[in-house]
N, CA, C and O atoms as a GROMACS GRO file, in nm:
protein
  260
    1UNK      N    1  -0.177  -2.700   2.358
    1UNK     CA    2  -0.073  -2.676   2.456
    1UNK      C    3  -0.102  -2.545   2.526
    1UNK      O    4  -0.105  -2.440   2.462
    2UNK      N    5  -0.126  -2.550   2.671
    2UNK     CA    6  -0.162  -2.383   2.742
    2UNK      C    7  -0.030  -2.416   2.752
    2UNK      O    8   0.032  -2.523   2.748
    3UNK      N    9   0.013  -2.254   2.773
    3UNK     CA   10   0.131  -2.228   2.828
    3UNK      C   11   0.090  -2.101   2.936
    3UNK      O   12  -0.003  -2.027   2.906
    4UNK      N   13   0.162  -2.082   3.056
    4UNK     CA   14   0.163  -2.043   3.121
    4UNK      C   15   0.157  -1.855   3.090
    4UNK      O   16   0.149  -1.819   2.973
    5UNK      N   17   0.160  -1.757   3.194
    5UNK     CA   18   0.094  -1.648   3.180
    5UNK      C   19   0.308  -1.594   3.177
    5UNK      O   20   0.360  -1.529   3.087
    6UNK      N   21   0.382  -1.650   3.308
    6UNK     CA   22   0.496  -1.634   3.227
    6UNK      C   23   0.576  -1.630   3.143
    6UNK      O   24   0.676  -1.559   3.135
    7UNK      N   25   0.521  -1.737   3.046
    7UNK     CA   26   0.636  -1.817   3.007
    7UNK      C   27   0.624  -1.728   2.859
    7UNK      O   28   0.709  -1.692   2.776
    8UNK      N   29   0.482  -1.712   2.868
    8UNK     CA   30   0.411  -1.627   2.720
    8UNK      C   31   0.480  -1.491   2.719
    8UNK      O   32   0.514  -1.432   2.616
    9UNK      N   33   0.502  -1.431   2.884
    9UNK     CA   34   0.539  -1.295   2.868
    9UNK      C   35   0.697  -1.289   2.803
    9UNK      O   36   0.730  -1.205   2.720
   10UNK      N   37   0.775  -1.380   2.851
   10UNK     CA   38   0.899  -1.455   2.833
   10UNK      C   39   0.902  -1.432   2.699
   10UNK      O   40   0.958  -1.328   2.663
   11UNK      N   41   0.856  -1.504   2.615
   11UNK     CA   42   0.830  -1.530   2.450
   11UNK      C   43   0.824  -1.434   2.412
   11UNK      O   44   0.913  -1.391   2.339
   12UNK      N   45   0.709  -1.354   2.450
   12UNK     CA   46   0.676  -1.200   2.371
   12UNK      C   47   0.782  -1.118   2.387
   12UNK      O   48   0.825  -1.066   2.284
   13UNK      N   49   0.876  -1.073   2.567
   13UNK     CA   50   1.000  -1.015   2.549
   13UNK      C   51   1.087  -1.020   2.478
   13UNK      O   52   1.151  -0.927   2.428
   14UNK      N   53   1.105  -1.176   2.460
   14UNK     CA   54   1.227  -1.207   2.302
   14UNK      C   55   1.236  -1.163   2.193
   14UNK      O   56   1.331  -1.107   2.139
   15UNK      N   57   1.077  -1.202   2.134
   15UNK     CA   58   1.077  -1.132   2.052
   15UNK      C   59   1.083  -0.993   1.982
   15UNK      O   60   1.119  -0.950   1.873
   16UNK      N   61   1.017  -0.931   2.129
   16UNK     CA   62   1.026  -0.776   2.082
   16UNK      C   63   1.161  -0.745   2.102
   16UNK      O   64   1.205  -0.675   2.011
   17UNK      N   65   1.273  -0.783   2.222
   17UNK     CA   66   1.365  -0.781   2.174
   17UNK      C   67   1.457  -0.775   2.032
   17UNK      O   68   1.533  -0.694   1.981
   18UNK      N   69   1.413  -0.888   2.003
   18UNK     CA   70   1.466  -0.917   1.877
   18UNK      C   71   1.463  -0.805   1.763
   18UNK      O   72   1.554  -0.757   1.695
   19UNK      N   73   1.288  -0.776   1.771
   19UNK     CA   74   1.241  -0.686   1.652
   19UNK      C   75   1.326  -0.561   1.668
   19UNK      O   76   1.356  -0.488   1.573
   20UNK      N   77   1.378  -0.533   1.851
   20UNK     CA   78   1.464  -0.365   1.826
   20UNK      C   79   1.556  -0.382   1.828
   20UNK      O   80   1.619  -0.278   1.848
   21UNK      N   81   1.617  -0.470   1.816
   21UNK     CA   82   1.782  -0.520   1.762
   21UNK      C   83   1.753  -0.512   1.644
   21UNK      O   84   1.802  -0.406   1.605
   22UNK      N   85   1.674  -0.590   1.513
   22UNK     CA   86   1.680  -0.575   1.383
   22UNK      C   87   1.650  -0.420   1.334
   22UNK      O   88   1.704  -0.372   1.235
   23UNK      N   89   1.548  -0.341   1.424
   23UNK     CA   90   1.536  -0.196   1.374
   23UNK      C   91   1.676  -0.124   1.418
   23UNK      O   92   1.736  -0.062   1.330
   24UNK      N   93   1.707  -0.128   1.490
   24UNK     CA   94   1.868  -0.064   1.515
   24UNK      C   95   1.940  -0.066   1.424
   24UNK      O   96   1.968   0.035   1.359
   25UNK      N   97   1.992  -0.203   1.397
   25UNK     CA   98   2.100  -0.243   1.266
   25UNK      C   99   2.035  -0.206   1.169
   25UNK      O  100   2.120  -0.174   1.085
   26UNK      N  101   1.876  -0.179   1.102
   26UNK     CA  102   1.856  -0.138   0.978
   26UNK      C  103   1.851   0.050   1.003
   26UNK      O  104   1.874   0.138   0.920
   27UNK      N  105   1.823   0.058   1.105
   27UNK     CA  106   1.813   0.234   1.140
   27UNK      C  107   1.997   0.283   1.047
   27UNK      O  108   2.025   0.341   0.943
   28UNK      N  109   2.090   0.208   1.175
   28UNK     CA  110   2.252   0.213   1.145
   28UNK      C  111   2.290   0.194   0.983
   28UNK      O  112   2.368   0.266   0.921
   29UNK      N  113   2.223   0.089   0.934
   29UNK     CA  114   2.261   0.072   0.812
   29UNK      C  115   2.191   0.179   0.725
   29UNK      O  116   2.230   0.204   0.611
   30UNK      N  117   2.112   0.228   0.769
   30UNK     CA  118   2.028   0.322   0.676
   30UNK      C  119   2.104   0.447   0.662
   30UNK      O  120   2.136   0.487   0.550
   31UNK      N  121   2.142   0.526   0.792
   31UNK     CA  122   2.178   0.624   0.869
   31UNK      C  123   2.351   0.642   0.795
   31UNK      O  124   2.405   0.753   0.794
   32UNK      N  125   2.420   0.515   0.737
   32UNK     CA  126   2.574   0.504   0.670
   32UNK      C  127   2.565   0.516   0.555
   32UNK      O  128   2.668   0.564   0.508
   33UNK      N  129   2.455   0.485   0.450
   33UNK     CA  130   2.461   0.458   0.317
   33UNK      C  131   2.389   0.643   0.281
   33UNK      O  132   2.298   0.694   0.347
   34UNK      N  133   2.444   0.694   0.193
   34UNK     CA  134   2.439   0.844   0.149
   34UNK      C  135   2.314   0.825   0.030
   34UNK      O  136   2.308   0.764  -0.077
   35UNK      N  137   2.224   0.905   0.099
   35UNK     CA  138   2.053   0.919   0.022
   35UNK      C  139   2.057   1.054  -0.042
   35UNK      O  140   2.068   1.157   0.024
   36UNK      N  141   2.048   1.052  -0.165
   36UNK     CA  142   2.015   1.108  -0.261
   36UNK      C  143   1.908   1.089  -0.345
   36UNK      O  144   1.812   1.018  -0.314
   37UNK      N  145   1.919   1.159  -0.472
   37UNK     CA  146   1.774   1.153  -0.561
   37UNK      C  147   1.800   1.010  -0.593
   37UNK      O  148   1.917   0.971  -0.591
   38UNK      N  149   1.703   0.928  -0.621
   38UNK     CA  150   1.694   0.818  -0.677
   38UNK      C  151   1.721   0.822  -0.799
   38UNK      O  152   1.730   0.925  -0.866
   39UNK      N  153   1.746   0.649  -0.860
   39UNK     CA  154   1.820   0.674  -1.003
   39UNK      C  155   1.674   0.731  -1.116
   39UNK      O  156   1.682   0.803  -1.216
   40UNK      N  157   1.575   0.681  -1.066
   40UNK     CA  158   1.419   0.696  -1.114
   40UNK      C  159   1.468   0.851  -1.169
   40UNK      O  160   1.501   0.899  -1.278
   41UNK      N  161   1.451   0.904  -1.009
   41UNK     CA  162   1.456   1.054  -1.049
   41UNK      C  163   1.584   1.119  -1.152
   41UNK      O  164   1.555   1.187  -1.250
   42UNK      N  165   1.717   1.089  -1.119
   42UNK     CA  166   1.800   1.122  -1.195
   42UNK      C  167   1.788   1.107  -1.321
   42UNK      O  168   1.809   1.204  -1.394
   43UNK      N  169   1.747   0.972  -1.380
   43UNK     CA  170   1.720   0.924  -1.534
   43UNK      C  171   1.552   0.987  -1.548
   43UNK      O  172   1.520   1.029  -1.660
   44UNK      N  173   1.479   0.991  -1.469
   44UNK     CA  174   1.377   1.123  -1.577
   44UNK      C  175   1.416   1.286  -1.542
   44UNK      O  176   1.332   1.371  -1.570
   45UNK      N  177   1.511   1.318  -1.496
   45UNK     CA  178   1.549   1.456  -1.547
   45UNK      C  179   1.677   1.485  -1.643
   45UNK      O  180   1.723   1.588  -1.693
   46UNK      N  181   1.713   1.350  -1.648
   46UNK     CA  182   1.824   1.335  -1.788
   46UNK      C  183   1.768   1.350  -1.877
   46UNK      O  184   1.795   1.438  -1.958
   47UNK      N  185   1.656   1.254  -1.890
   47UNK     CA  186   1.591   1.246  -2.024
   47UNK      C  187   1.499   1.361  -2.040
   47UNK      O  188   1.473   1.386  -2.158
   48UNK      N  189   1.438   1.449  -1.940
   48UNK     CA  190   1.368   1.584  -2.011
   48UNK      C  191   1.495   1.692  -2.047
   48UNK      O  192   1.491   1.774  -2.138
   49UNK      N  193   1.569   1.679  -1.984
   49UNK     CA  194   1.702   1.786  -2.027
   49UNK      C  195   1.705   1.730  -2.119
   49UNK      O  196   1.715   1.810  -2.211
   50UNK      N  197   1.702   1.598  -2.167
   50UNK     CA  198   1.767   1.538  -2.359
   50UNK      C  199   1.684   1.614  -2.409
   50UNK      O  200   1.722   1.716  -2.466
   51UNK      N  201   1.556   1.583  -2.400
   51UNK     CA  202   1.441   1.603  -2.450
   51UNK      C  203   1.446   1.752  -2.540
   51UNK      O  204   1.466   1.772  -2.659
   52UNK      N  205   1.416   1.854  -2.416
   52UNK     CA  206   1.451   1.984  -2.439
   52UNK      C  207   1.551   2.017  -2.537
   52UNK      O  208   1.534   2.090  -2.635
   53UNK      N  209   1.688   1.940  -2.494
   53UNK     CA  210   1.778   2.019  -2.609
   53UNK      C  211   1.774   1.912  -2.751
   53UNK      O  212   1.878   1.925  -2.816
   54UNK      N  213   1.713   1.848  -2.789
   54UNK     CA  214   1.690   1.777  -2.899
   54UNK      C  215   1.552   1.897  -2.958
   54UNK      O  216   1.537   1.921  -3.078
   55UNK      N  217   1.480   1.950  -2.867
   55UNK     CA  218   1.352   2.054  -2.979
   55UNK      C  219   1.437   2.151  -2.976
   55UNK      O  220   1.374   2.249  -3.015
   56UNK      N  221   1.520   2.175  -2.958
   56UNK     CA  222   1.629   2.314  -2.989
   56UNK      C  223   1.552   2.464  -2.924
   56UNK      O  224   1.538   2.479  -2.802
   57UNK      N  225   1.503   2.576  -3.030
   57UNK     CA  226   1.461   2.690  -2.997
   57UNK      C  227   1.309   2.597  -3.018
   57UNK      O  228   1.284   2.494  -3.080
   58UNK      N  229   1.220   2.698  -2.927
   58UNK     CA  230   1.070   2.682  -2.887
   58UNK      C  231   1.019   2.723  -3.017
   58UNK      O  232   1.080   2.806  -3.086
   59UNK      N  233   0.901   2.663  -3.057
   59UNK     CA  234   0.861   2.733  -3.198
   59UNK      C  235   0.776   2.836  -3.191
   59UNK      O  236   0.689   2.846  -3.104
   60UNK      N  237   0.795   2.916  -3.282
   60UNK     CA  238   0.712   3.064  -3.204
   60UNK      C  239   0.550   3.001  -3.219
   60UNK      O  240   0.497   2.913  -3.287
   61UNK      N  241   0.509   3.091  -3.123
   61UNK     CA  242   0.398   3.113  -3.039
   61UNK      C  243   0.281   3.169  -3.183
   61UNK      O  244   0.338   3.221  -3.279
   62UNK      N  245   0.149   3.157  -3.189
   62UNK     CA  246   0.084   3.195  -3.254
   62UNK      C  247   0.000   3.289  -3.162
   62UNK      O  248  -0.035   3.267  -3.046
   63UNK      N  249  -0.025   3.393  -3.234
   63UNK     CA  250  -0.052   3.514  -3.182
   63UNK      C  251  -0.184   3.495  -3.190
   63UNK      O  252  -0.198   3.448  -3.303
   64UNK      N  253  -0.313   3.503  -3.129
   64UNK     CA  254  -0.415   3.521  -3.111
   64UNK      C  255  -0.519   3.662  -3.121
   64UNK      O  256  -0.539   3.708  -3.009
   65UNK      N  257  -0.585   3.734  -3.227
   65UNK     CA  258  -0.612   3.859  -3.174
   65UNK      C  259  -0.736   3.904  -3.082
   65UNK      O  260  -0.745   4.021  -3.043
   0.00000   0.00000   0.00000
């Protein structure tokens, strides 16, 4: 099937249309929802703060002469 040199430009406008209507609404939706540390990040600095206070005091250091 040729299709014409219009009809193609036609097609391609729609679509790119389309594509900056869907980046808009995901820009908007992005731009409303409140970004912070991820839970990744939050739960591995929970768990080295556990960490830490489960070895209590540091064990002393061996002195080297």
């Amino acid at each position: 099937m040729d299709m014409s040199d219009y009809a193609l430009a036609q097609l391609a406008n729609e679509r790119l249309a389309h594509a900056r209507e869907v980046a808009s609404r995901r820009a908007l939706l992005a731009s409303l929802t409140p970004r912070g540390p991820s839970l990744r990040v939050r739960l591995g600095g929970a768990l080295v703060a556990l960490g830490q206070r489960l070895l209590g005091e540091p064990a002393p250091q061996r002195v080297t002469p």
